[in-house]
N, C-alpha and C positions, 0 to 999 in steps of 0.2 A: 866527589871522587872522579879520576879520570877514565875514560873509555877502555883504556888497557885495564883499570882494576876489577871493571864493570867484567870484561870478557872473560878475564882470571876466574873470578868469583862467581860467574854461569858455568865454568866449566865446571866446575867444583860442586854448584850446586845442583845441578841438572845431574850428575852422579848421584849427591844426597839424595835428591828427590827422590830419585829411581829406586835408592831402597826406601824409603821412606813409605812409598806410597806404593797402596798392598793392588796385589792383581797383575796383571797382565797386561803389558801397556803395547798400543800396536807400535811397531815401530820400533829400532834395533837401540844400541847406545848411542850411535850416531845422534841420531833423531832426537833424542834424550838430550845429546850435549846440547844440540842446535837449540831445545827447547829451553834448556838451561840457561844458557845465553841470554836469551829472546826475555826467559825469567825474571834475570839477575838485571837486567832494564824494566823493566814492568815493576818488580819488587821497590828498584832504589827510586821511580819517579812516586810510586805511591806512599812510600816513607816520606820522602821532603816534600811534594807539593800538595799531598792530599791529607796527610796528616801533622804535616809541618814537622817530623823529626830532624832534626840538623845529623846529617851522618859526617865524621868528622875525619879530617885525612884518605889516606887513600887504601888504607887497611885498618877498617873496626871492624868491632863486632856486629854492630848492629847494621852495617850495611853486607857485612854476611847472615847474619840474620835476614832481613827483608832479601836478599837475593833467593835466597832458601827459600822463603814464604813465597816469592814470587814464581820461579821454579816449578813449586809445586802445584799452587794455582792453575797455570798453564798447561802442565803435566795432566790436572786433571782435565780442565777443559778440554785437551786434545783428545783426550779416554773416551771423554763425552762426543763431540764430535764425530770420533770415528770407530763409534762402538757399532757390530752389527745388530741390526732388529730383527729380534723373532720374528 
C-alpha cells in the first residue's frame, strides 16, 4: 500500500480506536489521530513482515483491519505510558 493509504487509513483508525477503546485516553482527538497514523504504520508493517499477510492494493480490508489493530495497540500503550501513579 502506498504512504497516502497508510495516512488515510490512521486517520480513520485512530478515530476507531478512540471509540473503541474504553476509558479516558490523555490526550485530545488531535493526539488520537497523530496516534492513529503512527498506528496505521505499526499495524501494516506487523501484518506483512511479521506475520507475512500480503495486504493487497491500496484499499483492503485487511490492511484497514491491521491499521485498526495497530491504532489501538498504540492508543493503549500511550494510556500506559502516561497514566498518573497513585
Amino acid at each position: 500500500m502506498s504512504i497516502l493509504s497508510w495516512i488515510i487509513f490512521g486517520l480513520i483508525a485512530g478515530a476507531i480506536a478512540k471509540a473503541l477503546h474504553p476509558g479516558k485516553d490523555p490526550g485530545g482527538w488531535i493526539v488520537t489521530i497523530l496516534i492513529g497514523i503512527a498506528g496505521a504504520f505499526v499495524g501494516g508493517w506487523i501484518g506483512t513482515q511479521v506475520l507475512g499477510v500480503a495486504i493487497d492494493g491500496n484499499w483492503s480490508f485487511k490492511g484497514f483491519a491491521f491499521a485498526i489493530g495497530g491504532a489501538i495497540l498504540l492508543l493503549w500503550i500511550y494510556s500506559m505510558v502516561t497514566r498518573k501513579r497513585a
